[in-house]
C-alpha positions in Angstrom: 130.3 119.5 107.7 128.3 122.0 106.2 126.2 123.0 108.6 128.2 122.7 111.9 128.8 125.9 112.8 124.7 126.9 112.5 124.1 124.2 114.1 126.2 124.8 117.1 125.3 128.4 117.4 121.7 127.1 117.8 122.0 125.0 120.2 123.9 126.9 122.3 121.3 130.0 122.0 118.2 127.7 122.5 119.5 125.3 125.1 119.4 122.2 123.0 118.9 118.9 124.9 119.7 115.9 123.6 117.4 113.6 125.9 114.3 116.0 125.0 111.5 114.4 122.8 107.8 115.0 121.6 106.0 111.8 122.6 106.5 110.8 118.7 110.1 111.2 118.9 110.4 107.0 118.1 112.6 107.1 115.5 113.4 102.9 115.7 111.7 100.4 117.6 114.5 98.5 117.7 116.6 101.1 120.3 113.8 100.4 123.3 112.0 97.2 122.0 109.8 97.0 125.1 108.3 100.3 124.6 108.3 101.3 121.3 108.8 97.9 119.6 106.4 94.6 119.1 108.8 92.3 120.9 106.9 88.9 119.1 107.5 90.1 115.1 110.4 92.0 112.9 110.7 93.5 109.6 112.9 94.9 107.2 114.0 98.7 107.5 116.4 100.9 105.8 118.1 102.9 108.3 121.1 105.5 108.0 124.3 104.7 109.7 126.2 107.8 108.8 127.6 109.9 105.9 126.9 108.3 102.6 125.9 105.5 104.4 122.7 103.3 104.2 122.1 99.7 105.7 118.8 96.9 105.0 118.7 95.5 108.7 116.1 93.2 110.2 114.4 95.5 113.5 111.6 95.0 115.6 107.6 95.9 114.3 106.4 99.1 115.5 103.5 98.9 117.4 100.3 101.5 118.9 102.0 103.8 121.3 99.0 106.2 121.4 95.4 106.2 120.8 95.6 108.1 117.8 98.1 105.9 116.2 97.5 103.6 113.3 100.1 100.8 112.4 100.8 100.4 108.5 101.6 96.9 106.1 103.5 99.0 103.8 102.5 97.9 100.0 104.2 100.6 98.4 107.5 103.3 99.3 109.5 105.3 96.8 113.0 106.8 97.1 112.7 110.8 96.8 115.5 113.3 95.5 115.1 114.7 98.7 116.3 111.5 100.3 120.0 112.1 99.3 119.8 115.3 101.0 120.0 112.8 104.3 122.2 110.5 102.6 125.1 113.4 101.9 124.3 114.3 105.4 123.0 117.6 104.4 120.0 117.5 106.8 121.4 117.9 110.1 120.0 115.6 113.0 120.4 112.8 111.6 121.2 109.8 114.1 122.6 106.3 113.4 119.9 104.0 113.1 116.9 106.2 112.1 114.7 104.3 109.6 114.7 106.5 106.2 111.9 106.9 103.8 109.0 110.1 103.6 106.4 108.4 101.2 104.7 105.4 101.6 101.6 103.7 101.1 99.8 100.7 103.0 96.9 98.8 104.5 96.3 99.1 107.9 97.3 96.2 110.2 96.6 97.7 113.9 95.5 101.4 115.5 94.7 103.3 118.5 91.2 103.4 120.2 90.5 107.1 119.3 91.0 105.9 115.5 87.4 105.5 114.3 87.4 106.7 110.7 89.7 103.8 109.7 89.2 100.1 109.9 91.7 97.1 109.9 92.4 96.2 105.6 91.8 99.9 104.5 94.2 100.6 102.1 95.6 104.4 102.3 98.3 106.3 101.1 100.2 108.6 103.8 100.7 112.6 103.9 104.9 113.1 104.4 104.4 115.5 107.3 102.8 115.1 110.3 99.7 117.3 111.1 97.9 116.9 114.4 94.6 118.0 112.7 94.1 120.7 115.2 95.9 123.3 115.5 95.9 126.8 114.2 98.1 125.5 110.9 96.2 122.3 110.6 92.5 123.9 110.5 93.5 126.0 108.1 94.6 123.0 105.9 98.5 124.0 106.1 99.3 121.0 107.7 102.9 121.4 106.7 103.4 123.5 109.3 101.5 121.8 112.0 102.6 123.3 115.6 102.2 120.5 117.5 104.2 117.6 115.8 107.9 119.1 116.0 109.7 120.8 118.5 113.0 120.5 117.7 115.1 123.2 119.1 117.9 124.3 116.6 115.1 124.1 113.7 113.3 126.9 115.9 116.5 129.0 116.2 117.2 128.9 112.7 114.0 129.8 111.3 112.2 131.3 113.9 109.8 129.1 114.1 109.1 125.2 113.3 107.8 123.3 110.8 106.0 119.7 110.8 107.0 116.6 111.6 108.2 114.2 108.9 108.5 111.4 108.1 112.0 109.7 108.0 113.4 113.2 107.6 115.8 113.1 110.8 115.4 114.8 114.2 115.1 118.1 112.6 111.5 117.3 111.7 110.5 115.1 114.9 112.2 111.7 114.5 109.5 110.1 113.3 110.5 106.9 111.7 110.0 106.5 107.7 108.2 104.4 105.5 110.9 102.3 104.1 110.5 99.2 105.6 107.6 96.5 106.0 106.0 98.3 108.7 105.5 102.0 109.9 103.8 103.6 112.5 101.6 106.8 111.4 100.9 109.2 114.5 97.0 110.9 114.4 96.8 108.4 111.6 92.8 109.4 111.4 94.2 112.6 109.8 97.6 111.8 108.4 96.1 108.9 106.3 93.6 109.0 103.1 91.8 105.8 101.9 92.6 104.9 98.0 89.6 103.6 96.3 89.4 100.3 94.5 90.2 102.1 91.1 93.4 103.7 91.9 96.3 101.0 92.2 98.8 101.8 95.1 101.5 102.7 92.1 99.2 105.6 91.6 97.7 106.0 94.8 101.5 105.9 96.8 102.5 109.4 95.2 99.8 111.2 96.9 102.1 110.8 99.8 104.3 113.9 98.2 105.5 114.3 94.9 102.2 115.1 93.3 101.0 117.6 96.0 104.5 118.9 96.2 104.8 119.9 92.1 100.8 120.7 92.3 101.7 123.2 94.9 104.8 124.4 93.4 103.1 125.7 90.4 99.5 127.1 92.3 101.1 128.6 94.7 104.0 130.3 92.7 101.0 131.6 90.6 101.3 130.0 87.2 98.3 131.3 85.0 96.4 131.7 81.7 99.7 132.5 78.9 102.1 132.0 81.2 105.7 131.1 79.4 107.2 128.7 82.5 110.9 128.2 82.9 111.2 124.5 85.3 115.1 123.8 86.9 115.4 119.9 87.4 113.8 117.2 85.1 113.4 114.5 87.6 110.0 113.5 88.9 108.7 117.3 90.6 109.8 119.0 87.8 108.0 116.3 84.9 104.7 117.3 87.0 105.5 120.3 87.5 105.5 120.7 83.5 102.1 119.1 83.4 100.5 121.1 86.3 101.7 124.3 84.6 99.8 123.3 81.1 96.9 122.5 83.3 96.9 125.8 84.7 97.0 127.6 81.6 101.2 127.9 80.3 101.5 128.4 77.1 105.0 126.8 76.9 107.4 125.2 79.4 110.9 125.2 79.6 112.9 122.8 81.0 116.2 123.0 82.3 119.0 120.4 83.1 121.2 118.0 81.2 122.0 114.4 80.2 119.4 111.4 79.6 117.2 113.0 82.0 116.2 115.4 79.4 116.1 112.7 76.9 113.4 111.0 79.4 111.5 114.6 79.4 111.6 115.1 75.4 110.2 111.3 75.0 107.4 111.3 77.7 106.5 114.9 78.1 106.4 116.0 74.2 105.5 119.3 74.6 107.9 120.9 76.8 110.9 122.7 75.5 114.8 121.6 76.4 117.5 123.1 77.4 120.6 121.5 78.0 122.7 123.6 80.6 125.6 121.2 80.3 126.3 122.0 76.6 126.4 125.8 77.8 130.0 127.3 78.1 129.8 131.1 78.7 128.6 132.6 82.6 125.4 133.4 82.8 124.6 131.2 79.5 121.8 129.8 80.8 120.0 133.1 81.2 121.1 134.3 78.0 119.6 131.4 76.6 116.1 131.8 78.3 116.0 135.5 77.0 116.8 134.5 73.5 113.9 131.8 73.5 111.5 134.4 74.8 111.7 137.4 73.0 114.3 138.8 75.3 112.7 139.5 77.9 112.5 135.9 79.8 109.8 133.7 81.3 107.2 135.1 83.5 107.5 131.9 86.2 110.3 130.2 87.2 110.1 127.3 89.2 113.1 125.7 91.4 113.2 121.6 91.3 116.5 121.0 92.2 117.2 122.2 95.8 120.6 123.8 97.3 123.2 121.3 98.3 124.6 120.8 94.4 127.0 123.9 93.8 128.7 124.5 90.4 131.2 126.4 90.5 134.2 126.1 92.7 133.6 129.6 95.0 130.1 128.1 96.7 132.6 124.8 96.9 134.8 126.0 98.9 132.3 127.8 100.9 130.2 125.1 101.8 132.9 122.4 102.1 134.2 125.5 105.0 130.6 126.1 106.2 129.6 129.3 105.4 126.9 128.5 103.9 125.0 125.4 103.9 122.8 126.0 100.3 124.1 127.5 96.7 122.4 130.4 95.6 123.4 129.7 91.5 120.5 127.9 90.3 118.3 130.5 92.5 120.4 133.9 90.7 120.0 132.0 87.5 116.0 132.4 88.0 115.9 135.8 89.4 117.9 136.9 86.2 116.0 134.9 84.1 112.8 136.1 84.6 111.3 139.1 83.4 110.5 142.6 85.1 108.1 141.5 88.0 108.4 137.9 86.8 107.7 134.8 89.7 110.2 132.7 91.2 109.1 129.7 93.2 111.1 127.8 95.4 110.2 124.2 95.9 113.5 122.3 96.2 115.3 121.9 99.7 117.0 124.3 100.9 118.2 123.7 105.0 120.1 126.8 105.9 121.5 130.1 104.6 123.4 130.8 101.0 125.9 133.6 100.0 125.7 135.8 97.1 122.4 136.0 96.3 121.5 138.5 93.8 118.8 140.8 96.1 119.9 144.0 94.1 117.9 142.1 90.7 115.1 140.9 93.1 114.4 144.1 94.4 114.8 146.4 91.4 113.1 144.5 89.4 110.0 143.7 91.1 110.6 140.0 91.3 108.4 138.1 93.3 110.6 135.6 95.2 108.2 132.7 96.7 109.2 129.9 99.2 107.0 127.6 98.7 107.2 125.6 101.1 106.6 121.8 102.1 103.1 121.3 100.6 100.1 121.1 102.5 99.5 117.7 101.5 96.2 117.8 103.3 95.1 121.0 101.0 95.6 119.0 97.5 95.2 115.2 97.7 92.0 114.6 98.1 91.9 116.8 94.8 94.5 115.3 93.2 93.2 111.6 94.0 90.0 112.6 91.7 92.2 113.6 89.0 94.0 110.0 89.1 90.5 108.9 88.7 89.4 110.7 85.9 92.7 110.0 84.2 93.6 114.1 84.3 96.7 112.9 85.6 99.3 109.8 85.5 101.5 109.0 88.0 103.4 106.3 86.4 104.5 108.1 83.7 107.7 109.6 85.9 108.2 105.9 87.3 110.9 104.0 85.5 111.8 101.0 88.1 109.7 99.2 90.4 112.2 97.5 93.2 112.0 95.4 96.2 112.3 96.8 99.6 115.1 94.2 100.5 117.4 95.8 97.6 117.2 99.6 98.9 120.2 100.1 100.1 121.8 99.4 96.7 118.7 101.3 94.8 119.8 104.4 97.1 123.4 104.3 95.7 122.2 103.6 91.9 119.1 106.8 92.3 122.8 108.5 93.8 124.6 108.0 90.9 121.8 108.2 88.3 122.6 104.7 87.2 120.6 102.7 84.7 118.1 105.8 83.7 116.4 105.6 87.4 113.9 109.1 87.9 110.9 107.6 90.0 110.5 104.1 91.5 108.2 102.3 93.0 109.3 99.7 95.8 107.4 97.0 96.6 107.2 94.5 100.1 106.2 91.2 100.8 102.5 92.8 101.4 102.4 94.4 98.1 99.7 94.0 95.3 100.7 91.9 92.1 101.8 94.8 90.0 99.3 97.5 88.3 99.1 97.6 84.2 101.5 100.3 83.2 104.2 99.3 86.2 107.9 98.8 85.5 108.7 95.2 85.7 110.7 93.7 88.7 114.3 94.8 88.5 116.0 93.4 91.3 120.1 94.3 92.7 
């Protein structure tokens, strides 16, 4: 497994324990029903049960563990491209049974008595990371990196530090249980929660949770500005926003980069960004002698990174991650650094869990590149922002959402958005709890 080795060495420098857990370690009810679990009511969940391996099961209701806690009817989840990262096992951390799913969207059914901002019937839509609304991180609106909401060890010993708790995103980030299921419970839900006005359905509201504040932050924080020519890697959902962000902000042209029908969704709903097809590209290094021939030879001044690590092309980062020595491919990342011009942006907003080989520093450095992790987004920083721009139709969500699915049928939707079967880029997953559908909403496919 990719990331073995790391791992180990971690654990053995930082004393990892297996028993230890932050008081929101409760990754599923159902593995101590008395005291994480309402014993009187179930629901449907989609947890992981190994490698490539998802499962629908029946488990028991969450319920209010601590006074800050609010307990969501989930209306409205999604399945992310992030999510597969856990699927392939990527993610390290991940433990049979944990209950999947980083976005989501609800009304609220049951909270703690500290929680006095939110009433019982609110609707709200989620943040995917857990921010204590305290801390140094969290005043600051950074709540992605929220100090008091993760602990895990070998995170800390690979990256010197650790990052927020998430959502359904394995013990690496907490073991907080996800959103894909009937119910969730949100820890300091008076902060981790925003209420969605009557005028913004939960097919618009739900994507608040990440994807928009994710692709808003991408391009702000990567620096896009006034004539900028934007290169984008990856046309599924962050990179489509990503495309209108960048106009927003001032581009003057966006490129897009990937193959297949996914570029064929791009050219038909986002008419103004530019294709390229990497697939139809023989030579090495094609794709950045493709960019410099479209700008004047000298390349884009942003590029932006949509597709995250774990996909390697050629057969040397194969082998080397199949081994692991490495646990991300540094292609797609050389491709941008050579792409851009002199002093040129790179932002980095895809997953990336570890360390990568043969990165190109040499072109970085020499060329005044400004390399930029972006980071998970602050959510907390953006939506409230982004939730008026729904409103005054600046933006639309459903544009990227091609399916709308029930939460029963996830674990076959999670092997279809795997595959890229039957056109699937965004979906929208209803419950039992959820709205009759919004104008503009796929209909009801059902597996």
């Amino acid at each position: 497994m990719a990331l073995a080795n790391i791992a180990w060495k971690a654990e053995q420098a930082m004393g990892h324990n297996d028993n230890a857990a932050t008081a929101q370690d409760v990754t599923n009810p159902g593995l101590k029903r008395e005291q994480w679990g309402d014993s009187s009511e179930s629901m449907k969940a989609l947890i992981w049960t190994g490698k490539n391996k998802v499962e629908m099961v029946d488990t028991p209701k969450p319920k209010v563990i601590e006074d800050r806690d609010v307990i969501l009817k989930i209306t409205g989840s999604t399945v992310c491209g992030s999510d597969l990262h856990l699927l392939h096992g990527s993610v390290i951390e991940m433990q049979q049974g944990d209950i999947l799913g980083h976005e989501f969207c609800g009304i609220v059914d049951d909270m703690g008595s500290a929680v006095t901002n939110l009433k019982k019937g609110d609707r709200v839509v989620a943040s995917f990371q857990i921010a204590c609304g305290d801390c140094f991180y969290c005043k600051k609106k950074q709540s992605s990196q929220c100090e008091r909401t993760n602990s895990n060890k070998i995170e800390k010993a690979m990256y010197g530090g650790n990052t927020a708790g998430m959502f359904g995103y394995s013990h690496f980030t907490g073991g907080f249980a996800g959103g894909q299921a009937e119910y969730t419970r949100v820890p300091f839900g008076d902060v981790n929660l925003l209420k969605l006005p009557d005028n913004v359905p939960d097919e618009k509201g739900l994507y608040l949770s990440d994807v928009l504040c994710t692709s808003w932050h991408c391009v702000v924080d990567t620096g896009v500005k006034e004539g900028d020519v934007v290169a984008i890697w990856g046309a599924g959902p962050i990179g489509q926003m990503c495309a209108d962000f960048s106009f927003m902000n001032g581009a003057s042209r966006v490129i897009m980069v990937d193959q297949n029908w996914r570029l064929d969704f791009v050219k038909e709903k986002y008419p103004k960004v530019e294709l390229l097809d990497f697939s139809k590209i023989k030579e090495t290094k094609g794709v950045v002698t493709e960019l410099k021939k479209m700008t004047d030879g000298r390349g884009p001044d942003v590029a932006l990174e949509c597709v995250a690590g774990e996909y390697p092309k050629g057969w040397l980062h194969t082998i080397e991650m199949a081994a692991g020595l490495e646990t991300d491919t540094s292609e797609i990342l050389n491709e941008m650094i050579e792409s851009v011009k002199n002093f040129g942006s790179v932002g980095i907003t895809g997953v990336y869990v570890g360390y990568t080989n043969h990165f190109n520093i040499g072109s970085l450095m020499e060329r005044g590149i400004r390399f930029i992790g972006n980071g998970q987004a602050p959510v907390h920083m953006y939506w409230e922002k982004l939730l008026g721009m729904i409103q005054d139709g600046s933006i639309d969500p459903l544009k990227m959402v091609t399916h709308r699915v029930r939460v029963e049928d996830l674990d076959k939707v999670y092997y279809k958005f795997e595959k890229k079967e039957d056109g699937m880029q965004k979906v929208y997953v209803e419950t039992k709890f959820s709205a009759p559908a919004a104008q503009g909403s796929p209909a009801l496919t059902t597996y």
